[in-house]
C-alpha positions in Angstrom: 125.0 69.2 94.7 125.7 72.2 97.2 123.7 74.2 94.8 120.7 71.9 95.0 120.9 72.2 98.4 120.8 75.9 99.1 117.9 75.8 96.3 115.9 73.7 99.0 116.8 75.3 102.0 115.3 79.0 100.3 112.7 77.2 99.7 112.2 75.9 103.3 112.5 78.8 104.5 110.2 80.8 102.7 108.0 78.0 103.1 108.6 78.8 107.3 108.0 82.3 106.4 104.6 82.0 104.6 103.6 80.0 107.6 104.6 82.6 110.3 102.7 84.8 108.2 99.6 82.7 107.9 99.4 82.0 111.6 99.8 85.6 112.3 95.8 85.8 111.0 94.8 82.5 113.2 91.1 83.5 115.1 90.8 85.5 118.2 90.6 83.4 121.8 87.5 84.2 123.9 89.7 85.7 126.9 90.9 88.5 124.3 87.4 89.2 122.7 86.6 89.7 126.5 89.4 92.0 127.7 88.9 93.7 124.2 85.2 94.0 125.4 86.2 95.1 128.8 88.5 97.9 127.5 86.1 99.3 124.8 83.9 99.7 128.3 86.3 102.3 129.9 85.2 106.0 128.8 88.4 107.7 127.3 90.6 104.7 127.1 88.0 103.1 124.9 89.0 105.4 122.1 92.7 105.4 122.8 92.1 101.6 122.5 90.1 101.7 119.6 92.8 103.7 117.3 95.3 101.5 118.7 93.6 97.9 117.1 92.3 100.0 114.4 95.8 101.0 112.8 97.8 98.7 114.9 99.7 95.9 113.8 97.5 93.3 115.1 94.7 90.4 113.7 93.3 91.4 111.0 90.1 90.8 112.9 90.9 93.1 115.6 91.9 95.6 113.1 88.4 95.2 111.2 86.6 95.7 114.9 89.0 98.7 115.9 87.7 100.7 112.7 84.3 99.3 112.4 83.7 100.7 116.0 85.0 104.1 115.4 83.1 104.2 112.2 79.7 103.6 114.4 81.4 106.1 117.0 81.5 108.6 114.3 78.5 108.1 113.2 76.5 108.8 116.6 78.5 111.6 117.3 77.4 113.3 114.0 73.9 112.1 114.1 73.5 113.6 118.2 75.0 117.0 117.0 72.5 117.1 113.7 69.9 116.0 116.3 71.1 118.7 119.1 71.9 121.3 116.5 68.5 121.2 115.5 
């Protein structure tokens, strides 16, 4: 009987830890799209900011925002120096 109890209670508890885990990808509020928003605004810190939700341990929506912006970042920076450099 004890056995078929501690059978249960791993189960339970991975069961608890799948949840935690699933929860942990739950959508972004509005407030934090908007600070986000507002920090991406601030030259310098932006791009402190941005490596931070890119490689961070956050949503994985954040993180999906964090490198998609440095992606377009990377992007203009080479296309103004192939458009300056020419």
């Amino acid at each position: 009987m004890d056995y078929n109890y501690m059978e249960q209670h791993k189960q339970e508890q991975s069961q608890h830890q799948e949840q935690a885990l699933t929860n942990h990808h739950d959508e972004v509020s509005i407030m934090t799209w908007i600070f986000i928003l507002i920090l991406t605004a601030i030259p310098f810190i932006n791009l402190i900011a941005l490596l931070v939700m890119a490689f961070g341990t956050f949503n994985p929506n954040i993180n999906n925002f964090g490198k998609a912006v440095l992606i377009l970042m990377a992007i203009g920076l080479l296309f103004g120096v192939f458009v300056t450099g020419f």
